[in-house]
N, C-alpha and C positions, 0 to 999 in steps of 0.2 A: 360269298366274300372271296375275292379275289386274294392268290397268294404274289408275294414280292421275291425276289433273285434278291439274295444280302446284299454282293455285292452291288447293287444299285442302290441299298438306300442311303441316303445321306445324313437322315435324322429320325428320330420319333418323339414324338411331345403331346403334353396333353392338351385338351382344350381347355379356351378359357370360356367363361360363363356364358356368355352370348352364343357359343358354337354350341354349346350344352342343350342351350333351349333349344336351337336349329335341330338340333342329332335330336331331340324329346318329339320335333312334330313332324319330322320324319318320318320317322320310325310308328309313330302313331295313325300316320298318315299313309303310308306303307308308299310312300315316295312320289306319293300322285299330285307333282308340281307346284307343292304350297311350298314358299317363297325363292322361287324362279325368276329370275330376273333376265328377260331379253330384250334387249337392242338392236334394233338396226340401223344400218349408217349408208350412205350412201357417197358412192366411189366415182368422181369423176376424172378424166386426165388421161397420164400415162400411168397404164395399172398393167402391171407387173406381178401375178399369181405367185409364180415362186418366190419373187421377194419379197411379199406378204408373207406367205408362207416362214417363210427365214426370220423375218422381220420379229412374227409371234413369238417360234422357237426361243432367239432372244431378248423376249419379255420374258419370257416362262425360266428362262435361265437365268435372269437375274432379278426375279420374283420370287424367292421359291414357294407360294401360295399359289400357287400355278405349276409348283411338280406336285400338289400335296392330293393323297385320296384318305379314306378314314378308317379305321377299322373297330367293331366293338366285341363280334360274337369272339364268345368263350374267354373275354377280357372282364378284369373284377371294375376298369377304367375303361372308357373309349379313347384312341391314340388316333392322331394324326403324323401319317409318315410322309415322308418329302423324302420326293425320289431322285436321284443324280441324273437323270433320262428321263423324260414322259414325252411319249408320243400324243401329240396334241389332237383329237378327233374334228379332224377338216373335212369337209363335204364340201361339192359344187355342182352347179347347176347351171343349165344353158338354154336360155329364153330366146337367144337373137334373133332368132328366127319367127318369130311368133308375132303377130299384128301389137298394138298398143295394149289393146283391151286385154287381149290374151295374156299377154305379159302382166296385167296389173291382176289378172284373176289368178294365174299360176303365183304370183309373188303372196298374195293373200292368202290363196290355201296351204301354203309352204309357211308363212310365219304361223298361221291357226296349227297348223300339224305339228311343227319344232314346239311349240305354245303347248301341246298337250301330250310329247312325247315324254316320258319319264327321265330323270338324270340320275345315275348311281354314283352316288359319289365316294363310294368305296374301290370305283375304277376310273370314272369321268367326270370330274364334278363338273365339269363346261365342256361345251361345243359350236366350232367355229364355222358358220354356211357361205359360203360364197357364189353368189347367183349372179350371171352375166345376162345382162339385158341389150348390151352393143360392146363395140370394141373397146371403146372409150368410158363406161358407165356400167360401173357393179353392183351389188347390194351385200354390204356383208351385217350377217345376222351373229351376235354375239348370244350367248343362252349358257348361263351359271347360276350354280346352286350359289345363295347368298351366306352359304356357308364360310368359301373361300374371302370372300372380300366384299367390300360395300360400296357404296355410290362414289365415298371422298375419292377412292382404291382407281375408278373407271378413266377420272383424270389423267392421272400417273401414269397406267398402264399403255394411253393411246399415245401421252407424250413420248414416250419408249418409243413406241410403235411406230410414230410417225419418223422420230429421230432414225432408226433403225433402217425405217425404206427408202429413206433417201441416201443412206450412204451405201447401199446395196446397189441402190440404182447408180452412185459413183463411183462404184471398182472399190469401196475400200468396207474396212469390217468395223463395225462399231463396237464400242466402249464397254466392257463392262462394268457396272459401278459397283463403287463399294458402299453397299449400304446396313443400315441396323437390321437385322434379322427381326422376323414375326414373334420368335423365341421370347423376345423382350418383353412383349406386351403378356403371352403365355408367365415367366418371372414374374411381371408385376400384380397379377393376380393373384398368382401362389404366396405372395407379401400381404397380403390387403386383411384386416383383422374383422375375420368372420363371426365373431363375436359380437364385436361393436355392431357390424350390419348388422345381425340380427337383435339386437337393442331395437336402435332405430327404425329397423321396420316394421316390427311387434306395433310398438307403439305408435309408427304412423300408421296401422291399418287395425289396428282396435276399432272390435265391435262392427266392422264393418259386412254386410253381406251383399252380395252382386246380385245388380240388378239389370233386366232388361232395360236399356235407356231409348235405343230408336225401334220405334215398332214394339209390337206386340212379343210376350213369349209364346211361339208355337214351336211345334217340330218341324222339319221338313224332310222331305226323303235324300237328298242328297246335296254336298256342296256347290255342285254347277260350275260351269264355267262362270271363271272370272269377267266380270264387267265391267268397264271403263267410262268417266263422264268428267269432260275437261273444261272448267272454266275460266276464261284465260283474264283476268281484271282489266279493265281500261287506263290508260296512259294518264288522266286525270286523277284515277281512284288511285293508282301506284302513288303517284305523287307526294298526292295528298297526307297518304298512309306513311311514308317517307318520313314527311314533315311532324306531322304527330308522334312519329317514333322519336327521334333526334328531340326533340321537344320536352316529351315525358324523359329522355332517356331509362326508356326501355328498348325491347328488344320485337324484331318480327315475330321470332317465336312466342315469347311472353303474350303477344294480346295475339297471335289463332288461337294460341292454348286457352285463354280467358275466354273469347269467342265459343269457342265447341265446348268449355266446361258448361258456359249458360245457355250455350245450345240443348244440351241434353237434361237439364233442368227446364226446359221450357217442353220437350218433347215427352217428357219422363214426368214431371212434378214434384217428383225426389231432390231432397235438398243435399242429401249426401251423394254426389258424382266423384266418378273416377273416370279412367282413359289411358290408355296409353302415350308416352312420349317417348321420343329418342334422343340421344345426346352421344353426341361424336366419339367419345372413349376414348379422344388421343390426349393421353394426360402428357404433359410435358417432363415427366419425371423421366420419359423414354427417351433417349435423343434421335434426334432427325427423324421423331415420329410423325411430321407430316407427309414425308416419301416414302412411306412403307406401305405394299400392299399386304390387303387383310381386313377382317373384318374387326372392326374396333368398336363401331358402332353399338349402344347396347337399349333397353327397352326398359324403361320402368316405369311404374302409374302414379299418377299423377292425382291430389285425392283435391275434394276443393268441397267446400258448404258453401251450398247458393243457396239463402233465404231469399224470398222475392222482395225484403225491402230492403237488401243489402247496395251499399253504393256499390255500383260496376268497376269505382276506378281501386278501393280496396282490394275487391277479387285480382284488379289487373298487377296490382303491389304487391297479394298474396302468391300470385304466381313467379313473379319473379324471384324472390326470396328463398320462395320453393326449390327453383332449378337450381340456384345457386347452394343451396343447401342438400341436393343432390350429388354437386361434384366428389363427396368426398368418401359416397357409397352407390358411387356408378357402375362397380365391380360386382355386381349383385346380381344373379344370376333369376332368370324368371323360375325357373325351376324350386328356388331358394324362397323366392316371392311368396309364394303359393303356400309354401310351408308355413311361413311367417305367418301369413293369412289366416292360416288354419282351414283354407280350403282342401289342402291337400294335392298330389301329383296331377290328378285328373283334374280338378275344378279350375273354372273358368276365374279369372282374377276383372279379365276386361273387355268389354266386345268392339271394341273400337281404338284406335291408334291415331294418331298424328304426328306427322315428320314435315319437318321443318326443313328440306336439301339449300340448306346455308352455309356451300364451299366459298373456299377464296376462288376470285378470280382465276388466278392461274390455274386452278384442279378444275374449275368447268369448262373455259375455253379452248377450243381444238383447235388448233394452226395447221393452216394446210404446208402444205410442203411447196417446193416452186415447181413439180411437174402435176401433183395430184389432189384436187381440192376433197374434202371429208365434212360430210353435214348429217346433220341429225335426222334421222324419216320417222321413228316412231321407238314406241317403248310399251314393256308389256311387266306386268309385277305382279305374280299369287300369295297374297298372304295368308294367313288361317285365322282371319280377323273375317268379322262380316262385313267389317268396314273400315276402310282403310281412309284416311285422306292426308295426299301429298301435296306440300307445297314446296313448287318448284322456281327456284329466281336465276334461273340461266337469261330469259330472254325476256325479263319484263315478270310478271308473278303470274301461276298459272294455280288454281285450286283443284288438284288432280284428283278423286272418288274411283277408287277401287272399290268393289260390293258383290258380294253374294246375290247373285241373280234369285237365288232361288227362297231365299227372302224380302230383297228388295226389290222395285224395279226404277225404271228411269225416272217418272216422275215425281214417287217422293222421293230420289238422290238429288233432284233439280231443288226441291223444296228445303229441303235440308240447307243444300250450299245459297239458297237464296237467304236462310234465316241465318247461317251465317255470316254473310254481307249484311244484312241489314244490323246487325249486334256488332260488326265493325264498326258501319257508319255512328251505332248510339256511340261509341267510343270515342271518335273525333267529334263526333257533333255535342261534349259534354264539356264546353267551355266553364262552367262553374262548378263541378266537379260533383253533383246535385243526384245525377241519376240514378234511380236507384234497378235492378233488375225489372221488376214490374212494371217499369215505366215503358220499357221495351213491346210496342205495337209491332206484330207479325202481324200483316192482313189478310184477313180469310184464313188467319194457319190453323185453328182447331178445325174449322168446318170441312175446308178440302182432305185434310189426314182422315177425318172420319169416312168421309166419301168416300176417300180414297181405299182404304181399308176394308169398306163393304164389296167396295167393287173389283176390286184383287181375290175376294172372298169367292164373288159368283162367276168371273170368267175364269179359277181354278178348275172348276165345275162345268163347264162347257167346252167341247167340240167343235171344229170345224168353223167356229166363229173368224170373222175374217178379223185383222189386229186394227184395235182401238185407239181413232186419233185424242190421246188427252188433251194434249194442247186446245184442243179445240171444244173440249166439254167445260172445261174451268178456263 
């Protein structure tokens, strides 16, 4: 635990419930990258290092979730302090010289290496890479504990950044704003009547016990690297799906959520599912809580009874109602969860999450500058979930599968997100409002997971075996 100089601190506060859980699997995790969030972007133009450089600086100064590090040992609370100074951990690197291929292999072992390096966030909770591939063409790797701030947060902070390097690169110094302090949202939770939550969440998780929903329950020897499987929906299906929202007036979120509840009922057989869900935690009681970074974002389960003669468009009505019936014990910490549960600190509440990333316009879109364009190259996320699934609507709808390699592999994550599409399409395609869950035909889905299962079973078991095309056996 790193010690602080008084005079540099600016503040100390506690965490709110969301940062709770983060500092719970940390700590648990002994800091081995579970939810790490990196990015990378790519730099074309006039790129200018030290005004990048500057440009951060004042983000970080007029963020203060980016002077902040943590402290807990020998505290009866864990504090988060914000520093008046923090030296921002810049790295770079120099590829130019290197052929194409070279370049894209050096860039790859460089994100896998930042991807697996640890972040202490008691001294650095993020770290900024800067790798030059020409004179003209950078890649900067962004990598923060999701402690500091969340996806709405990445918006904001690049609109700074880019405001920033352009006026550096015009001889003049930019702005600092005046904005609401992270502080606020930390008050609004100290307000929130912990009581009442735990009423309500007693009683929504009565009687309930956690179950394995995808896959079998085994052990496994270790977490693994994180694994990624993206599928991005087609321009028709977007559409379509559009049209059926606007229509039902519900929401995107409302039918994935209905989708993966009767997903996991179909894979499970269990009619009592749960999951995780997120919901943005900018309550409006804060002012100008949409420009604030920080993590606001917070996690809580989401519980549904899927009978297989249940109409699907009810489950799609119960989920709505649900979220909305959430907004007013979003302050609920997972930690808190679990108690409720009667699982207790250690037990598992849910093996599986889904997030909806449904920013405004303005907080996804990146504006280039007039000397320097800035575009998306790739993205890397570790949760402590087996299974993650993100859905992204920056460039059209993408159904993004984070997974535990070391329970899953690629081909039932493909199976999965394909039983997910098809539980959308029963949803548009239920003009009379008739369907009931059972009516839902998955083709081949019992036979191939059995398969699949046996056969995960026996090349555990083998050596040297050269890797198996599934695509090509089912």
């Amino acid at each position: 635990m790193s010690k602080f100089c008084k005079e540099n601190v600016e503040d100390i506060m506690g965490l709110t419930p969301m940062q709770m859980g983060m500092l719970f699997h940390y700590l648990s995790e002994s800091g081995e990258g579970v939810n790490i969030d990196q990015h990378c972007y790519r730099l074309k133009g006039v790129i200018k290092i030290a005004f990048l450089k500057r440009a951060w600086e004042y983000v970080a100064k007029n963020n203060e979730m980016l002077r902040t590090v943590f402290c807990w040992i020998g505290l009866k609370l864990p504090v988060q302090i914000i520093l008046k100074e923090y030296q921002i951990p810049f790295r770079e690197y120099d590829y130019s010289t290197l052929s194409m291929n070279e370049k894209q292999k050096c860039l790859d072992d460089l994100l896998h290496s930042d991807q697996s390096e640890r972040i202490n966030i008691d001294q650095n909770p993020y770290r900024i890479i800067f790798c030059k591939v020409s004179d003209d063409e950078y890649y900067m790797i962004v990598s923060a504990h999701h402690i500091i701030y969340d996806g709405w947060s990445n918006g904001i902070i690049f609109k700074e950044l880019l405001y920033a390097y352009e006026e550096y690169l015009n001889g003049r110094e930019p702005k600092i704003s005046n904005k609401t302090k992270y502080k606020e949202l930390v008050r609004w939770y100290q307000n929130q009547d912990k009581q009442k939550q735990k009423v309500f969440w007693e009683n929504y998780l009565k009687n309930y016990k956690p179950t394995c929903y995808l896959g079998r329950e085994e052990s496994y020897k270790s977490r693994g690297m994180p694994s990624k499987y993206m599928y991005h929906l087609d321009r028709s299906m977007e559409e379509t799906m559009k049209d059926f929202i606007q229509q039902e007036q519900t929401t995107l979120a409302a039918l994935i959520y209905a989708a993966w509840g009767i997903a996991l009922q179909k894979y499970s057989g269990y009619e009592d599912t749960i999951f995780g869900v997120t919901l943005s935690g900018r309550s409006t009681d804060i002012p100008l809580v949409d420009n604030i970074v920080g993590l606001f974002v917070n996690t809580l389960p989401l519980r549904l009874t899927i009978q297989k003669n249940r109409k699907i468009r009810d489950i799609l009505r119960e989920v709505k109602q649900t979220i909305i019936a959430f907004e007013e014990y979003q302050g609920t910490s997972l930690v808190d969860l679990k108690q409720y549960s009667m699982l207790g600190i250690e037990g598992q509440l849910f093996d599986s999450i889904v997030v909806v990333q449904n920013y405004p316009l303005e907080v996804t879109k990146i504006k280039d500058t007039q000397k320097m364009s800035i575009a998306f190259a790739s993205s890397s996320y570790s949760t402590n979930f087996d299974i993650a699934l993100d859905i992204r609507t920056m460039d059209g709808i993408d159904f993004v599968f984070s997974y535990n390699n070391e329970k899953y592999d690629l081909l039932g994550i493909k199976k999965i997100c394909e039983c997910v599409i098809t539980i959308i399409n029963a949803f548009i395609l239920d003009k009379g409002h008739a369907c009931k869950v059972e009516d839902i035909e998955l083709t081949n889905f019992n036979e191939s997971e059995d398969v699949l299962s046996e056969m995960k079973d026996t090349i555990n078991y083998l050596e040297g075996l050269e890797e198996v095309d599934y695509e090509e056996i089912f």
